[in-house]
MIDOVO-885986 format. One record per residue (C-alpha): x, y, z; residue in three letters. Coordinates in steps of 0.02 Angstrom, whole numbers, padded with zeros to 5 digits, always signed. Each point is the difference from the previous one (the first is absolute). Example, Ala and Ser with C-alpha at 12.3 -4.5 7.8 and 13.67 -1.06 7.14 Angstrom:
2
+00615-00225+00390ALA;+00069+00172-00033SER;
***
This chain:
351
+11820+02063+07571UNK;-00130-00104-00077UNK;-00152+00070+00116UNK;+00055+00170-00019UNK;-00042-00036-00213UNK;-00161-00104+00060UNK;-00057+00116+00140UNK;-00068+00137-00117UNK;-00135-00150-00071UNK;-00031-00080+00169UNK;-00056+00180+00071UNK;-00110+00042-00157UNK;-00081-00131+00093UNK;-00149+00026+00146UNK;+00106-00050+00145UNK;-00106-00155+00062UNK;-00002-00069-00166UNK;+00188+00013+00005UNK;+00023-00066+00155UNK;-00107-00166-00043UNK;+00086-00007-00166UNK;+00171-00003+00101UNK;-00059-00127+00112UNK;-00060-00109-00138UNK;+00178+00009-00085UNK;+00079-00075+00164UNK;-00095-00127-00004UNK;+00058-00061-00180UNK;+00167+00085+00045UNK;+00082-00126+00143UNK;+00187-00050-00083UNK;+00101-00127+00088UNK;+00085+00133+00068UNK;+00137-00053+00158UNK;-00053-00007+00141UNK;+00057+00167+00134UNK;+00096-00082+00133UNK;-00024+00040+00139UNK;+00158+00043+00052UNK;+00133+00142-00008UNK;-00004+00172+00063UNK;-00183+00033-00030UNK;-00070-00160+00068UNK;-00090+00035+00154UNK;-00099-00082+00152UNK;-00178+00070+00050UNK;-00143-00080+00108UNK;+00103-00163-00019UNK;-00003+00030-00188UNK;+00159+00008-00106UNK;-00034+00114-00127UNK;+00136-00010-00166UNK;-00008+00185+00002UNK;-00096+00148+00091UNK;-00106+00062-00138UNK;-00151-00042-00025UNK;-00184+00029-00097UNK;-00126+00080+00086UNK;-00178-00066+00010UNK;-00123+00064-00147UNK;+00108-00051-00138UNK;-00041-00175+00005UNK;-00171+00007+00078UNK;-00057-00199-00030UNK;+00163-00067+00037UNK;+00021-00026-00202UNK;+00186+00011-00048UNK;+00113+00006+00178UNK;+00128-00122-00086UNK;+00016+00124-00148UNK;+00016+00152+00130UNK;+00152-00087+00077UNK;+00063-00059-00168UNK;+00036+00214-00032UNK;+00102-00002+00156UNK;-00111+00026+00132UNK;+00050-00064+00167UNK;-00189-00035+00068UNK;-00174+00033-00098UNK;-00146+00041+00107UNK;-00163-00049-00081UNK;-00174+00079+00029UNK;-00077+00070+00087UNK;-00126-00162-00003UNK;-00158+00004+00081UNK;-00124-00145+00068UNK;-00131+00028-00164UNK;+00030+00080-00165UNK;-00048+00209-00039UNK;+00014+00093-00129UNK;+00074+00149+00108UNK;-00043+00172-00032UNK;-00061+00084-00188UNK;+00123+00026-00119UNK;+00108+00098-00037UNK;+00080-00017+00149UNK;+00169+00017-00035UNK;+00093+00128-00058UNK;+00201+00048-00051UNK;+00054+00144+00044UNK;+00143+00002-00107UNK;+00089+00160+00037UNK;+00000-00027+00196UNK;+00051-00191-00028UNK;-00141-00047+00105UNK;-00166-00097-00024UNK;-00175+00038+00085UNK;-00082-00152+00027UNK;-00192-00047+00051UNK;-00004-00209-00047UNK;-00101-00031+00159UNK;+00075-00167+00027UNK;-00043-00071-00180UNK;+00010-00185-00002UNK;-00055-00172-00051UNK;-00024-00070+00202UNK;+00105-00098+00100UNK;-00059-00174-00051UNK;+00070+00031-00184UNK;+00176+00076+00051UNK;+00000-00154+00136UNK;-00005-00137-00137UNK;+00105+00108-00094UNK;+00144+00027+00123UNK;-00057-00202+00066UNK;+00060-00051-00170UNK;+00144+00111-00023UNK;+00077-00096+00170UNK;-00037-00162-00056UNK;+00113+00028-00131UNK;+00134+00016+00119UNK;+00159+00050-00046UNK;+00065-00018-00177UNK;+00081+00098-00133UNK;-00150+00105-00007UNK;-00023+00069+00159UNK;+00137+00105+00070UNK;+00050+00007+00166UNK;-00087+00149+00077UNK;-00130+00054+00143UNK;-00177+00017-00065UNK;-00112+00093+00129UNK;-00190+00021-00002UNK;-00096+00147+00036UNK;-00174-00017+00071UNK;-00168+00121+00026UNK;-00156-00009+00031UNK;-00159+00003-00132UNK;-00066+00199+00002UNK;-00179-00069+00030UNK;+00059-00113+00146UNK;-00108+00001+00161UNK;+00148-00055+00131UNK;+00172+00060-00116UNK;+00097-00098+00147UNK;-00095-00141-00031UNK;+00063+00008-00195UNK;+00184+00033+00074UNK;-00010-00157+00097UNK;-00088-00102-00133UNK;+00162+00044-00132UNK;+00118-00031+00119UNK;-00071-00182+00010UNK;+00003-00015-00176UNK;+00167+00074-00035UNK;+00109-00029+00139UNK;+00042-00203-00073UNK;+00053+00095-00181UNK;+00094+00152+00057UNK;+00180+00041+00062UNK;-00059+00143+00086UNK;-00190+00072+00021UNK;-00026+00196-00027UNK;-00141+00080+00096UNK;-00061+00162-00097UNK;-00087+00098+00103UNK;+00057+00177-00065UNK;-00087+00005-00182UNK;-00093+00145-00004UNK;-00120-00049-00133UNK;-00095-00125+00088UNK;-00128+00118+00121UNK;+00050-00019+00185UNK;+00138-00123-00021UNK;+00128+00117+00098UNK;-00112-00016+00160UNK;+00080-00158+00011UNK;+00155+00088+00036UNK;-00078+00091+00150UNK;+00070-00095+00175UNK;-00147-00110+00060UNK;-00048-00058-00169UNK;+00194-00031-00049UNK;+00007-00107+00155UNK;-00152-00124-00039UNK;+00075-00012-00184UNK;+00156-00052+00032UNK;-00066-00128+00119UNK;-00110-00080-00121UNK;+00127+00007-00122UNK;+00131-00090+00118UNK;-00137-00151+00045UNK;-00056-00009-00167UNK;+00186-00071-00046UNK;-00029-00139+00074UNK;+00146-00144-00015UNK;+00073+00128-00152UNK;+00086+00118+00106UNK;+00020+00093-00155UNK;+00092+00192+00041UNK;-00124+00141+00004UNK;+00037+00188-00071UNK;-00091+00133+00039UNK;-00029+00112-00140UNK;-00025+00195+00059UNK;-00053+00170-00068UNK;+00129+00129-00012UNK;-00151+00124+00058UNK;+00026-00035+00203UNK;+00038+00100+00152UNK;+00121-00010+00102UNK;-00136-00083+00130UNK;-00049-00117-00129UNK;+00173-00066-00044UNK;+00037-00030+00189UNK;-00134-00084+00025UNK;+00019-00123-00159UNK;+00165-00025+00040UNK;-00034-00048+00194UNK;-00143-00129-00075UNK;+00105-00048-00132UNK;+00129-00082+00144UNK;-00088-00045+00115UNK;-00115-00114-00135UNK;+00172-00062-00077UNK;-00030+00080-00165UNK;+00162-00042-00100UNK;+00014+00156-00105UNK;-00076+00150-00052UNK;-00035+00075-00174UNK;+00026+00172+00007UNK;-00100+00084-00114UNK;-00147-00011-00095UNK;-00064+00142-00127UNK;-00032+00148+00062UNK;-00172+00110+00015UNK;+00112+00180+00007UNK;+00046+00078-00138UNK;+00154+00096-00012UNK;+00033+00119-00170UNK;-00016-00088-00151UNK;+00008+00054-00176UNK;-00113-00144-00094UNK;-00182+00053-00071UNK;-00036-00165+00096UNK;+00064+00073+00187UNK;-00207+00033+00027UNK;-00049-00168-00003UNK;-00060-00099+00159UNK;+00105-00141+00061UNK;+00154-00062+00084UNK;+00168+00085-00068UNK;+00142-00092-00040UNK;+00187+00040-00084UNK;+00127+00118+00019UNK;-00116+00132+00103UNK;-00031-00143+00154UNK;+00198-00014+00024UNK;+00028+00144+00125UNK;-00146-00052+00108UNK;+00001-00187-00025UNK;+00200+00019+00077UNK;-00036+00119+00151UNK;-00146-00126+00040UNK;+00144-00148+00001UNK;+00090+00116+00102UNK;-00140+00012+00103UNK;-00053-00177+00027UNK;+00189-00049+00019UNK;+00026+00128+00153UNK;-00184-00069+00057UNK;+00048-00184+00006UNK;+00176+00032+00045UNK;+00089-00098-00123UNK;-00083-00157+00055UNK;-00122-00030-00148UNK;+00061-00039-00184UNK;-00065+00139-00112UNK;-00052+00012-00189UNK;+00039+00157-00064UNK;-00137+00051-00156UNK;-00054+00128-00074UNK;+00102+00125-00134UNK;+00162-00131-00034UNK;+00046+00032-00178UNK;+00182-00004+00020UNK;+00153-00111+00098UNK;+00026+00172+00097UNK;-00174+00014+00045UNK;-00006-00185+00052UNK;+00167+00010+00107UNK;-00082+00139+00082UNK;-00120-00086+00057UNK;+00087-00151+00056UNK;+00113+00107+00094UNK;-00152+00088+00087UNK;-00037-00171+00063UNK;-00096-00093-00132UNK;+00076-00177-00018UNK;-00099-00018-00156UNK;-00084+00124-00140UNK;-00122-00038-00112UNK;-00070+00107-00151UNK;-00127+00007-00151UNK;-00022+00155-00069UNK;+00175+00035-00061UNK;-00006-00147-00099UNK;-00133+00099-00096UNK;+00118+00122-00057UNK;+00165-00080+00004UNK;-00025-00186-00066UNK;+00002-00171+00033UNK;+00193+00018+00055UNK;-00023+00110+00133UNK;+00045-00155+00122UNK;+00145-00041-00084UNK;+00067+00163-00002UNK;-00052+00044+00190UNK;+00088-00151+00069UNK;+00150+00046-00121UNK;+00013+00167+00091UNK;-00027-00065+00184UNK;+00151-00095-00045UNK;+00116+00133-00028UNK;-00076+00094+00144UNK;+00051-00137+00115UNK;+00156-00006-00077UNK;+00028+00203+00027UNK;-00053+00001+00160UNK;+00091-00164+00086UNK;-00142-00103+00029UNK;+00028-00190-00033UNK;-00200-00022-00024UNK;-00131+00084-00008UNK;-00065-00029+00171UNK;+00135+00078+00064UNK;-00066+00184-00078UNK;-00155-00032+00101UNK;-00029+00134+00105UNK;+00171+00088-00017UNK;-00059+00178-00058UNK;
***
């Protein structure tokens, strides 16, 4: 109730300033709050990973890795920071992004906007040398790499973050789907998917940290057969499934012109079938993240039931609040409850 009196002011607002504004209030806002167990019907295993509950925030919220602990503090089972690259960029011209409030959906161009590795590395160093204490909360933080938009060999950056991130992460995110770094798709084209993933794999090293795979929902069928046939046979242990979107279904907001990747409630209907898709493709034998157009506990037990062990989301947070966690995990309760499940991995898959 209190963001729907605040959300008028906070949308008056250019929406990058608002975002940064948000993120600085997280970092002065981190209460004591209890720690999520992780237990009960929610509590989940992935890639090895127990996970307190299956939702989670998508990479681009917290681009530098700046306020995870605060992100699980709201209820979040698992914050994925980034995406981090090997040298800081500015990313594209603003503005680059947009709210399109009356689709519920944001149009983003960021072009991978961040500090650099190095500085989130001695940020997220120091964050696990704290080690666990009232104010960290039990919860998986990923990190989601790319590569610099000027880069000569972008494998070459892929390899050189997995390095530095692998010892600091619970899982590593490879983002190869954002559409507004030029040519950074190709690398989801077979041959160059293949020499990818194998640098990413050496690069470990003795961290045999798990690697996602994060995907565009723009893909053929070809293209999501062949991911997911690379995607086992490498020993990727999940798959994010998707990223923003180039297409553009109807939309109502003055803002529906604007270049960039498209996020919110317009994604949902594609973002699911491509679940669909990739679940049939890797026949049930590949955890899935479901992304892309959860707002609600329905839309979220949709796509668990679809086959996404976890979901994450970002946009709807925009427009519904910093409880939107809270509330979504509320909701998957009650649907496991109504439907006979004792957890939540047992709705995996079941539609």
């Amino acid at each position: 109730m209190l963001y729907r009196l605040i959300r008028p002011a906070i949308f008056a607002l250019d929406a990058e300033r608002a975002h940064r504004l948000t993120v600085a209030a997280l970092k002065i806002w981190a209460p004591d709050a209890p720690a999520s167990p992780a237990a009960g019907p929610l509590a989940t295993t992935v890639a090895g990973l127990r996970f307190p509950n299956p939702v989670g925030m998508a990479a681009g919220f917290d681009k530098d890795g700046e306020v995870p602990d605060a992100l699980l503090a709201l209820g979040f089972g698992f914050a994925e920071v980034g995406s981090i690259t090997p040298r800081p960029q500015e990313g594209n011209p603003r503005p680059r992004l947009f709210r399109l409030v009356e689709d519920e959906a944001v149009i983003n161009r960021m072009g991978f906007n961040n500090h650099g590795g190095d500085e989130a590395a001695a940020r997220l160093a120091s964050r696990r040398r704290r080690g666990p204490s009232t104010s960290l909360r039990t919860g998986i933080v990923g990190i989601n790499i790319g590569a610099n938009k000027d880069s000569a060999d972008r494998i070459a950056d892929y390899a050189h973050m997995t390095r530095l991130m692998a010892p600091l992460a619970d899982y590593l995110a490879v983002n190869i789907s954002s559409p507004n770094t030029p040519g950074l798709r190709a690398l989801q084209d077979e041959g160059a998917l293949t020499e990818l993933i194998d640098a990413v794999m050496e690069a470990r090293g003795d961290a045999q940290v798990p690697v996602f795979l994060k995907v565009a929902p723009d893909l053929e069928p070809a293209d999501v057969d062949a991911i997911s046939r690379i995607a086992l046979d490498k020993g990727l242990a999940a798959l994010i499934v998707s990223n923003t979107t180039i297409a553009r279904p109807p939309l109502r907001s003055a803002h529906a012109g604007e270049a960039g990747g498209l996020s919110g409630a317009p994604l949902k209907d594609a973002a699911l079938q491509r679940l669909r898709d990739f679940r049939r493709a890797t026949g049930g034998a590949l955890p899935l993240v479901g992304v892309g157009g959860i707002a609600t506990a329905d839309d979220a037990f949709a796509r668990i039931r679809a086959g996404a062990s976890l979901v994450q989301l970002y946009s709807a947070m925009i427009y519904a609040g910093p409880g939107i966690a809270r509330a979504i995990c509320r909701g998957l309760e009650q649907r496991l409850s109504q439907y006979g499940y004792g957890s939540i991995a047992d709705a995996v898959g079941t539609e």
